[in-house]
GUNUFI-996399 format. One record per atom (N, C-alpha, C): residue number from 1; atom name; x, y, z. Coordinates in nm, 2 decimals, padded with zeros to 4 digits. Example, Ala and Ser with C-alpha at 12.3 -4.5 7.8 and 13.67 -1.06 7.14 Angstrom:
# GUNUFI-996399
num 1 atomo N x 01.32 y -00.57 z 00.78
num 1 atomo CA x 01.23 y -00.45 z 00.78
num 1 atomo C x 01.32 y -00.33 z 00.78
num 2 atomo N x 01.28 y -00.22 z 00.71
num 2 atomo CA x 01.37 y -00.11 z 00.71
num 2 atomo C x 01.29 y 00.00 z 00.79
***
This chain:
# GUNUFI-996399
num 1 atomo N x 01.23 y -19.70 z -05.33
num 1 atomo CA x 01.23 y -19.74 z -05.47
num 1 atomo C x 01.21 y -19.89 z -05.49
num 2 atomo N x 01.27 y -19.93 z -05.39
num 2 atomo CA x 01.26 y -20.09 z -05.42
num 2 atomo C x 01.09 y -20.17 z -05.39
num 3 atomo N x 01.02 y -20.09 z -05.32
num 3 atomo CA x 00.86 y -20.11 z -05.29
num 3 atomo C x 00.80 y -20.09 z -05.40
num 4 atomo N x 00.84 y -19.98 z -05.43
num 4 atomo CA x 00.80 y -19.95 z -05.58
num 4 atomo C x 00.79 y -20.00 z -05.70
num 5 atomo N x 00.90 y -20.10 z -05.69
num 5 atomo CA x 00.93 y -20.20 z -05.82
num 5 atomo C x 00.87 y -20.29 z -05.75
num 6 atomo N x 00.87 y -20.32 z -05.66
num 6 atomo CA x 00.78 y -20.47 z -05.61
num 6 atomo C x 00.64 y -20.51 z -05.64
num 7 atomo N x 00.63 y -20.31 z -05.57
num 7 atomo CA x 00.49 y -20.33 z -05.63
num 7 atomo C x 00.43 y -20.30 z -05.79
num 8 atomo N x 00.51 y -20.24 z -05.86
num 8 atomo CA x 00.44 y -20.26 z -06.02
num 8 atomo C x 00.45 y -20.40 z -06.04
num 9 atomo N x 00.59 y -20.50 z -06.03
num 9 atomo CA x 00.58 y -20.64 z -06.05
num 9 atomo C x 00.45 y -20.69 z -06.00
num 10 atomo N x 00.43 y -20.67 z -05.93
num 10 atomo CA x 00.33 y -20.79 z -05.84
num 10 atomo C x 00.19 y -20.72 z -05.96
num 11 atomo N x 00.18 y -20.60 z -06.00
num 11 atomo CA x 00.07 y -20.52 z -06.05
num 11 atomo C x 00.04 y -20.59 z -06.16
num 12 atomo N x 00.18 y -20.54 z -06.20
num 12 atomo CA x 00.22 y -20.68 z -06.36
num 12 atomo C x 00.19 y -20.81 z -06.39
num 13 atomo N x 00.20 y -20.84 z -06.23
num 13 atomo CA x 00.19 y -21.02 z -06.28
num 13 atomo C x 00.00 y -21.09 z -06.26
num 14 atomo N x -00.06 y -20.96 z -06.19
num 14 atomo CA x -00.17 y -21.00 z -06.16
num 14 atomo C x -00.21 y -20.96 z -06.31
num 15 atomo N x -00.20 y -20.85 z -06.40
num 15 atomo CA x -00.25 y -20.78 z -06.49
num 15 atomo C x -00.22 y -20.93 z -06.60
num 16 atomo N x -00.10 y -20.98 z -06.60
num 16 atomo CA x -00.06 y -21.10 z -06.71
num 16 atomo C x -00.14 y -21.25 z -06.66
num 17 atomo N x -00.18 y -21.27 z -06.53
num 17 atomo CA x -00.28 y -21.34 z -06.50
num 17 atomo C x -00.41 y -21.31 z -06.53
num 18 atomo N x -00.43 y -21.21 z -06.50
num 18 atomo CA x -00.60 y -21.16 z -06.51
num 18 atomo C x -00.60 y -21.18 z -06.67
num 19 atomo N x -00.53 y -21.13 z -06.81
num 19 atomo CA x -00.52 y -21.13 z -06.90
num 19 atomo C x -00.56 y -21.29 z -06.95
num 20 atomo N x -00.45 y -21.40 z -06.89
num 20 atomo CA x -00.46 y -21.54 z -06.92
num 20 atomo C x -00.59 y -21.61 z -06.90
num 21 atomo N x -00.65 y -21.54 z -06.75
num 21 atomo CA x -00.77 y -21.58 z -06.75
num 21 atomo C x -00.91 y -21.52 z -06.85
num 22 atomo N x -00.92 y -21.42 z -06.85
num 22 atomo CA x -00.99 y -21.36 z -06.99
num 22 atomo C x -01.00 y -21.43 z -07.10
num 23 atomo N x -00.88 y -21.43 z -07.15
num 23 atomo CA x -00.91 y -21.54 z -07.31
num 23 atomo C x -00.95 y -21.66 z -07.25
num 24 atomo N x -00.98 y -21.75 z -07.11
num 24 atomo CA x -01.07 y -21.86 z -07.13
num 24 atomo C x -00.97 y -21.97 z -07.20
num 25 atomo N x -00.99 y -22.12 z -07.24
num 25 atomo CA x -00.96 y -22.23 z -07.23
num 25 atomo C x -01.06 y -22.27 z -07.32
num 26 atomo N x -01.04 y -22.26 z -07.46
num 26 atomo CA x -01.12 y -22.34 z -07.53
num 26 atomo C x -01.18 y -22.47 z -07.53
num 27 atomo N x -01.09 y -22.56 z -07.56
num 27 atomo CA x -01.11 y -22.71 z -07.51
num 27 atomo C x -01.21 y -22.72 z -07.38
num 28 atomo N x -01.20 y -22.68 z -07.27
num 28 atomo CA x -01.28 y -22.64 z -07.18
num 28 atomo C x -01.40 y -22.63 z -07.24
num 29 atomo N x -01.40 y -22.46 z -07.32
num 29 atomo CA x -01.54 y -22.42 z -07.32
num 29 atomo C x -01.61 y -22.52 z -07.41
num 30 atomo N x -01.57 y -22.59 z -07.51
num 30 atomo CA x -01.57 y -22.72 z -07.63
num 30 atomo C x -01.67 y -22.76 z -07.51
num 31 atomo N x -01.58 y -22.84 z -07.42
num 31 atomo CA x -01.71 y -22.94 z -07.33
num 31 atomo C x -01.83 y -22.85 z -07.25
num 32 atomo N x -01.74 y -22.74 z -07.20
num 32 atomo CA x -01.91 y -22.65 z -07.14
num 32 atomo C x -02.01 y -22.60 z -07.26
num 33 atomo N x -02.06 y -22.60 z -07.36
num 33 atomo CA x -02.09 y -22.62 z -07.47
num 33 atomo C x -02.15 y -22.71 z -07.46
num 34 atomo N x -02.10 y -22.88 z -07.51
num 34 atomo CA x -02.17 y -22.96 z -07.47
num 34 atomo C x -02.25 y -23.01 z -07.38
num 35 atomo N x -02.23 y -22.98 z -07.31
num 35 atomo CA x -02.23 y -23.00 z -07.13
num 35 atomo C x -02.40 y -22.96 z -07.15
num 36 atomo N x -02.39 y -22.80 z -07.19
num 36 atomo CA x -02.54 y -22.70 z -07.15
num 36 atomo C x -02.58 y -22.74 z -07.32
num 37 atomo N x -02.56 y -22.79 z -07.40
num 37 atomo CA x -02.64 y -22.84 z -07.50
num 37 atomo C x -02.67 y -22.69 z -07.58
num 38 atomo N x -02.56 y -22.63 z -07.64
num 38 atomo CA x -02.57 y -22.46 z -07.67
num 38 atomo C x -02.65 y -22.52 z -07.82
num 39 atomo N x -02.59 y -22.63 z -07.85
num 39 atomo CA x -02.61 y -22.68 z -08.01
num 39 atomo C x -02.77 y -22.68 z -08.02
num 40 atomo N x -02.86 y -22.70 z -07.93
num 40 atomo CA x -02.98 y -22.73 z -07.97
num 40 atomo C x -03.04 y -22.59 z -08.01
num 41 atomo N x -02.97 y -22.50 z -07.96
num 41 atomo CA x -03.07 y -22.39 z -08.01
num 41 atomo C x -02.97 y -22.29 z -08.11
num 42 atomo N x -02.86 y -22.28 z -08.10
num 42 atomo CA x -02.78 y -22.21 z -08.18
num 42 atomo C x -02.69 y -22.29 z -08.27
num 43 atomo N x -02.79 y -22.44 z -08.31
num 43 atomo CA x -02.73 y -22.46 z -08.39
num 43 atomo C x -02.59 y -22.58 z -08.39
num 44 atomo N x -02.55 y -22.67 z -08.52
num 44 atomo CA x -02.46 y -22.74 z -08.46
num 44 atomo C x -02.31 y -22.68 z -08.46
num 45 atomo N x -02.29 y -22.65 z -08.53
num 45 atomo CA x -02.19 y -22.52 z -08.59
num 45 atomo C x -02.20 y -22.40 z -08.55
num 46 atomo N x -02.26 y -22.34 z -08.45
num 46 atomo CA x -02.29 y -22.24 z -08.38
num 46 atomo C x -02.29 y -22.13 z -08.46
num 47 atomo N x -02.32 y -22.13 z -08.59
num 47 atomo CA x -02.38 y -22.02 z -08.66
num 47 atomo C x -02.52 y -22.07 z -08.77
num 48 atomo N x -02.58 y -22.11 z -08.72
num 48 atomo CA x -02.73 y -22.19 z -08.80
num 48 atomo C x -02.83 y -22.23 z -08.69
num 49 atomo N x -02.84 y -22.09 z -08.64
num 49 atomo CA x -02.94 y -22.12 z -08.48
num 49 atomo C x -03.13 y -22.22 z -08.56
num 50 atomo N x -03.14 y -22.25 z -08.48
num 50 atomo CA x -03.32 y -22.35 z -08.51
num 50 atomo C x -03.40 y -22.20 z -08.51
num 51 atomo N x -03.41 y -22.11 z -08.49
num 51 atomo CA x -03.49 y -22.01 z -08.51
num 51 atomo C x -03.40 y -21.87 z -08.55
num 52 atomo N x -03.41 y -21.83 z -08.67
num 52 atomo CA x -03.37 y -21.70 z -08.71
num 52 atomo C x -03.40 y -21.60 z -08.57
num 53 atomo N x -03.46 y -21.59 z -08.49
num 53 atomo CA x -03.45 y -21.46 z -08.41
num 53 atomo C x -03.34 y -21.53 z -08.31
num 54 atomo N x -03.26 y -21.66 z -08.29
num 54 atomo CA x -03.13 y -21.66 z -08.20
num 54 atomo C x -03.04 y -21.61 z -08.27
num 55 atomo N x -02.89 y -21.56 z -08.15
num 55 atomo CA x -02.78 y -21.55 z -08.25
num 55 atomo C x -02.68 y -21.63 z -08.28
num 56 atomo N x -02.56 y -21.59 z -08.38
num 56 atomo CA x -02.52 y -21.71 z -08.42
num 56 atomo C x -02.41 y -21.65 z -08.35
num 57 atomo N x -02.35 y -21.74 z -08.26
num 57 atomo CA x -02.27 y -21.76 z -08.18
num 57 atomo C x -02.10 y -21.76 z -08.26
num 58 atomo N x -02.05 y -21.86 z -08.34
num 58 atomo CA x -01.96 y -21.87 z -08.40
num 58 atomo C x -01.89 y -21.72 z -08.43
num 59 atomo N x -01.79 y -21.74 z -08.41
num 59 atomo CA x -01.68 y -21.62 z -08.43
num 59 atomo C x -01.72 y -21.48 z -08.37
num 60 atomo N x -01.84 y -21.47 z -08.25
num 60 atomo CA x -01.85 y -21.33 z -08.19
num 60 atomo C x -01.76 y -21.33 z -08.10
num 61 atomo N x -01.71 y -21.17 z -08.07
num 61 atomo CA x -01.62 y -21.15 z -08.00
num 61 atomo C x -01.67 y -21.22 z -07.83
num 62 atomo N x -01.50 y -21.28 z -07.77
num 62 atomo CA x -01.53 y -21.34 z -07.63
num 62 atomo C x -01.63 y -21.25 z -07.56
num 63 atomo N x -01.53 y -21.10 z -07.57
num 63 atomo CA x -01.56 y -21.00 z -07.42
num 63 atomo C x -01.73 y -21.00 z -07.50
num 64 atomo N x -01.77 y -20.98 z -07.57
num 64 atomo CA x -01.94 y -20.96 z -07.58
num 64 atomo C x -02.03 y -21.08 z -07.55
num 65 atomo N x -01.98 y -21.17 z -07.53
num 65 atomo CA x -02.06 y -21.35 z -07.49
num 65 atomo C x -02.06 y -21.37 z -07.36
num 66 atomo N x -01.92 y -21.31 z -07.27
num 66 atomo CA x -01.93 y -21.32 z -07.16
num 66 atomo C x -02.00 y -21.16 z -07.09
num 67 atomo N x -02.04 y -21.08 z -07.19
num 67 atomo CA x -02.15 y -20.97 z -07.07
num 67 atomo C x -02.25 y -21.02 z -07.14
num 68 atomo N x -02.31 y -21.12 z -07.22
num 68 atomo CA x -02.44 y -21.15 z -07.26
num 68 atomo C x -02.43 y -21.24 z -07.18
num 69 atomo N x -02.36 y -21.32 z -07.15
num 69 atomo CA x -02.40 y -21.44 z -07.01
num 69 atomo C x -02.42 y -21.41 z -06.86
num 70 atomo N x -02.39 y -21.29 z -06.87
num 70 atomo CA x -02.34 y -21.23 z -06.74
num 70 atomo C x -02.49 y -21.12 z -06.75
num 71 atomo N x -02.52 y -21.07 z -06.87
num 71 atomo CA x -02.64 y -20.99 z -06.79
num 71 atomo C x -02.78 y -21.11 z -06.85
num 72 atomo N x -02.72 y -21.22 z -06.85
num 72 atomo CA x -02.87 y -21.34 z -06.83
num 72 atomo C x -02.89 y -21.36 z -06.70
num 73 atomo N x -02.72 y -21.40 z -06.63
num 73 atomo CA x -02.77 y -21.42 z -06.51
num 73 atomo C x -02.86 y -21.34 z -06.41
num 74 atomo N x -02.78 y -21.17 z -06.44
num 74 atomo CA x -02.85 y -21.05 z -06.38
num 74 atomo C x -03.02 y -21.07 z -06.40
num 75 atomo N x -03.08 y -21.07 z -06.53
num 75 atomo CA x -03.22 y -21.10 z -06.57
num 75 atomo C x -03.25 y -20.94 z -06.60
num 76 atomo N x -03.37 y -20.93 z -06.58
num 76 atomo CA x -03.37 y -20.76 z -06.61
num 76 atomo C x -03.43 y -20.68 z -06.51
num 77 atomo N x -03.44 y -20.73 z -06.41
num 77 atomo CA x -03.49 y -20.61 z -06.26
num 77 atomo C x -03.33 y -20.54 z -06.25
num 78 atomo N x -03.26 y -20.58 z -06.36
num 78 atomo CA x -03.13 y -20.47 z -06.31
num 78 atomo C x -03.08 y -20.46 z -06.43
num 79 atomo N x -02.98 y -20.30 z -06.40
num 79 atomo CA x -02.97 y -20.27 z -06.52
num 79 atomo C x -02.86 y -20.34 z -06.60
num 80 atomo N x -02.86 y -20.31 z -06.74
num 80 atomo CA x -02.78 y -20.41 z -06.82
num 80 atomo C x -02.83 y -20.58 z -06.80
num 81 atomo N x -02.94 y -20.59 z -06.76
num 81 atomo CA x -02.97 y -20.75 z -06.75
num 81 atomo C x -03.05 y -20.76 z -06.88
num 82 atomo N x -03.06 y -20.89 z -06.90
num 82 atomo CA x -03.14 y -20.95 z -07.00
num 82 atomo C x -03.25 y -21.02 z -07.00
num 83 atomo N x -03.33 y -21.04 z -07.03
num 83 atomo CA x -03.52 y -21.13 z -07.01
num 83 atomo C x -03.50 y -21.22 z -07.09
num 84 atomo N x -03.45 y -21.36 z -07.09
num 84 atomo CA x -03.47 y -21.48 z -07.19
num 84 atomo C x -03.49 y -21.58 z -07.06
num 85 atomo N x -03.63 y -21.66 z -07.03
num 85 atomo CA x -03.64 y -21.71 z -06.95
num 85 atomo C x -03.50 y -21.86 z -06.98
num 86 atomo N x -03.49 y -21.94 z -07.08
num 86 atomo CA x -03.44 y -22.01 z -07.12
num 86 atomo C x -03.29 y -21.99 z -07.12
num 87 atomo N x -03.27 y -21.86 z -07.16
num 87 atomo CA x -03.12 y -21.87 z -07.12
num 87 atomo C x -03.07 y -21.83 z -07.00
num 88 atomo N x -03.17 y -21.75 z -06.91
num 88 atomo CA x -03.11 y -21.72 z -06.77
num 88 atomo C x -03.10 y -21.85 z -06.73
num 89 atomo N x -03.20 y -21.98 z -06.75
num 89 atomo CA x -03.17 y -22.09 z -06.68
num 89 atomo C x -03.05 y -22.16 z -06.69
num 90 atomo N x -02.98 y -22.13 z -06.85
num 90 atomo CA x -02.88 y -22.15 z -06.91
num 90 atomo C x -02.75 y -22.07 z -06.81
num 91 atomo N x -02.79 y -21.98 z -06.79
num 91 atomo CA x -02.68 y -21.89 z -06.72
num 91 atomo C x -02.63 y -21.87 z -06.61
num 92 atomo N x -02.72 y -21.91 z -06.52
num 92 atomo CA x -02.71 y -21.92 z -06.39
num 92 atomo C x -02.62 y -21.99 z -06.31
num 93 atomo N x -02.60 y -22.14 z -06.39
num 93 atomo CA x -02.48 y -22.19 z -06.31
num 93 atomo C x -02.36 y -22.17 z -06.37
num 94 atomo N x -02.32 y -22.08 z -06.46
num 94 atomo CA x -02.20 y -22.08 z -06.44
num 94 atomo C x -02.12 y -22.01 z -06.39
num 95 atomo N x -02.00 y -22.05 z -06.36
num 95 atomo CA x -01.89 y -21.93 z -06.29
num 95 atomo C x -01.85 y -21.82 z -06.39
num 96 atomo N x -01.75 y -21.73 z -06.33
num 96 atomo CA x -01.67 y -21.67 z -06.44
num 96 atomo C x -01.59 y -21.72 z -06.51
num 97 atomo N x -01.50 y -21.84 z -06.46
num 97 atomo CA x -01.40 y -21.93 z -06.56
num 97 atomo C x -01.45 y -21.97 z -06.66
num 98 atomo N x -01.62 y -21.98 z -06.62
num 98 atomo CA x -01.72 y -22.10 z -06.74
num 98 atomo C x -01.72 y -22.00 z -06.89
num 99 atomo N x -01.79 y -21.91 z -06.81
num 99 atomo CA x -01.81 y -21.80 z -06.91
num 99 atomo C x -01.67 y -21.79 z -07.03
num 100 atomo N x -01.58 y -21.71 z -06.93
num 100 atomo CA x -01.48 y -21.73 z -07.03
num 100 atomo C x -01.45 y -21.82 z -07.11
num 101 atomo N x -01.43 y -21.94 z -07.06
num 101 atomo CA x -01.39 y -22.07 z -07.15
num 101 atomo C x -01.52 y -22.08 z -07.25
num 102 atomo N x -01.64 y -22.05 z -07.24
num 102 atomo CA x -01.72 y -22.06 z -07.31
num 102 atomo C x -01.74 y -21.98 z -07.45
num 103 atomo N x -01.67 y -21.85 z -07.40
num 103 atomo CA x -01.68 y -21.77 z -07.50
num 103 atomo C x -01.57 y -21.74 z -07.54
num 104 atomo N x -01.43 y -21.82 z -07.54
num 104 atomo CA x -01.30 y -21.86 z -07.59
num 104 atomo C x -01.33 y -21.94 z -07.70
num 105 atomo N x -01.40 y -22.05 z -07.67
num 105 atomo CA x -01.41 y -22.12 z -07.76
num 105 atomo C x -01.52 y -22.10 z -07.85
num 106 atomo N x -01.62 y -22.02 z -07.81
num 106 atomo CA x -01.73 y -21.98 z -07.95
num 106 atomo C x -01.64 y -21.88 z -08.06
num 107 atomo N x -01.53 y -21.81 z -08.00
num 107 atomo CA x -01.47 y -21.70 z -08.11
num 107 atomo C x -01.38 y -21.76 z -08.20
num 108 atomo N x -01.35 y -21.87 z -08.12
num 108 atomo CA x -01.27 y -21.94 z -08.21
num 108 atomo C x -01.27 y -22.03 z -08.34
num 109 atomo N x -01.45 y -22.03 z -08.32
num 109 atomo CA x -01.51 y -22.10 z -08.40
num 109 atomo C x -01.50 y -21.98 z -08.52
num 110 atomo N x -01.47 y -22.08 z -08.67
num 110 atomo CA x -01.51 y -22.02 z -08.80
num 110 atomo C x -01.66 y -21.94 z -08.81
num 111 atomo N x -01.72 y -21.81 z -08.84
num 111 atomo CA x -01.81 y -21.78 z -08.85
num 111 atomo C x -01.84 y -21.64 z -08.93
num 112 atomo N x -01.99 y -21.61 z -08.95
num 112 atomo CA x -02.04 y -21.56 z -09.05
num 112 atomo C x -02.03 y -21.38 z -09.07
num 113 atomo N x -01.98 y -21.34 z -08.90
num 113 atomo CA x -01.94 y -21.25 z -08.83
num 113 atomo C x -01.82 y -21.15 z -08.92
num 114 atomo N x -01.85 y -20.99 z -08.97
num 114 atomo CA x -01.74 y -20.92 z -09.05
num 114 atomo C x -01.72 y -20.82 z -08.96
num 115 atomo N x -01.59 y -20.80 z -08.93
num 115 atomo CA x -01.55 y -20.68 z -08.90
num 115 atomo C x -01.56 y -20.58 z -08.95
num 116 atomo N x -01.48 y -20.63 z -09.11
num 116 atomo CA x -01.46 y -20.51 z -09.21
num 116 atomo C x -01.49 y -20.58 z -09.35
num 117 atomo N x -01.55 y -20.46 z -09.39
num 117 atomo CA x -01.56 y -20.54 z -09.57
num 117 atomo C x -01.53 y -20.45 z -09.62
***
């Protein structure tokens, strides 16, 4: 019994870490943003991209920013990858922490994005 409880805790505590890491570090993603220069194409406010066919970043959900970064790096000889020469180059170096913090701090931004009307 007592393995038992040890091991849901230890299950628990990875599940409440894995969780912490997920939501990402805004402040963080603030400078990885900067860093990769997101503003020049989507905009300074990250919803008023320089060409109508980007998207507008501001207020999309994290978990969908981090599989759009995640199937840039993929590219598209696989499945769920994506073909933007410019943003795979964009994508490539980051880790998973980047990602996340990156797309912590895009949701958190005010944006044009409805759930419900």
């Amino acid at each position: 019994m007592n393995k038992l409880i040890l091991a849901l805790s230890g299950t628990a505590a990875l599940m409440v870490s894995a969780s912490a890491f997920a939501s990402g570090d805004t402040a963080r993603g603030a400078e990885l943003a900067k860093k990769y220069n997101c503003a020049s194409c989507h905009g300074a406010d990250y919803k008023s991209p320089i060409d109508p066919s980007y998207p507008k970043l501001a207020g999309q959900h994290a978990d969908y920013l981090v599989h759009a970064l995640t199937a840039y790096q993929r590219g598209d000889k696989v499945m769920n990858g994506r073909n933007n020469p410019i943003m795979a180059g964009m994508a490539q170096p980051l880790s998973d922490r980047d990602k996340a913090d990156i797309a912590a701090y895009l949701q958190s931004l005010p944006g044009p994005l409805v759930v419900r009307k």
